[in-house]
N, C-alpha and C positions, 0 to 999 in steps of 0.2 A: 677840766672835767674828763673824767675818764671813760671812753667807749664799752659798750656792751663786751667784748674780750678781755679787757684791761684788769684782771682781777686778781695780778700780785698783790701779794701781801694780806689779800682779802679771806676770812674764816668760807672755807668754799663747801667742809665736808669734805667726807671721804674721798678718795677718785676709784670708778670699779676700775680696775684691769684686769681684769677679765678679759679672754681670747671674745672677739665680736662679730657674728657667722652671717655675714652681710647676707641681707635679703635679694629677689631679684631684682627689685626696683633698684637696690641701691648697687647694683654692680651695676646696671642701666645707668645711672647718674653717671658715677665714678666714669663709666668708658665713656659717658658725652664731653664729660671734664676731659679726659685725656684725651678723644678726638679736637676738640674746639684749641687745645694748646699746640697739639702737631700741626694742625691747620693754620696756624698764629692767627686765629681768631680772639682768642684770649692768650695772656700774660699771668704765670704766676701771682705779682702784685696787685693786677686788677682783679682776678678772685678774691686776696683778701681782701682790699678796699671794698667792694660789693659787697664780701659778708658781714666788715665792720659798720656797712653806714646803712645795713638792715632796720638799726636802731638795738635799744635795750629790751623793750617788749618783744619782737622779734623773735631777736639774737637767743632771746632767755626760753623760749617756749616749743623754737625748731627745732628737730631733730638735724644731727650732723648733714646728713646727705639733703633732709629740707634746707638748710639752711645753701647749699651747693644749687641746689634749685632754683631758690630764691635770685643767687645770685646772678646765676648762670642767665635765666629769663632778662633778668633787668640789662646785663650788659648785652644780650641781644638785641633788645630794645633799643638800647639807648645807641649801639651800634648802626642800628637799622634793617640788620640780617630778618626781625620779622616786628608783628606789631603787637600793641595789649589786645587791641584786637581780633587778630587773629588767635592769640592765647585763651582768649577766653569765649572765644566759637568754639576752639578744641573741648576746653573744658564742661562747657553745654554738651558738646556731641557724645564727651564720655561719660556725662551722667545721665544725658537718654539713654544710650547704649546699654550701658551696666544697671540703669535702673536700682533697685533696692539693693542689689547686690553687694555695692559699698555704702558707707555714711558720707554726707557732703562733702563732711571735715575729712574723709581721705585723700579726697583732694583739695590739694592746697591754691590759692589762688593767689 
């Protein structure tokens, strides 16, 4: 069975390449990724395994840097560096905080 990444050989559609003018969130991510690997909290390989065992629904609907999120949390968790719990106190506090200002779905759980 092939993982949600696995999709040589598969009709994919076009690819953009296109230059891609990261956002700030996503420079956010990207330097947690890079801090958490200098810190040898994370490992190269354990990023991809974490994004591949997202699943296919997932894997197929995150954006790149969601998908770094995704991972990133789980292997904290599963680390122990913090809890779901305390993730999703955070997430409560920033959608009192922000209030209508975003949609739920901007943040991802």
């Amino acid at each position: 069975m092939r993982g949600p990444n696995d999709i040589g050989g598969l009709n994919a559609g076009p690819v953009d390449t296109e230059p891609h003018n990261m956002s700030f969130w996503e420079k956010q991510v990207d330097a947690l990724n890079m801090l958490l690997g200098a810190k040898g909290i994370r490992r190269t390989d354990e990023n991809r395994r974490y994004i591949e065992m997202l699943g296919h629904d997932a894997y197929n609907t995150l954006s790149y840097y969601e998908r770094w999120t995704a991972s990133m949390s789980r292997l904290l968790i599963d680390k122990g560096y913090i809890t779901q719990d305390e993730i999703d106190a955070k997430i409560s506090d920033l959608r009192t905080r922000l209030g209508n200002d975003i949609a739920s779905e901007d943040i991802k759980e």
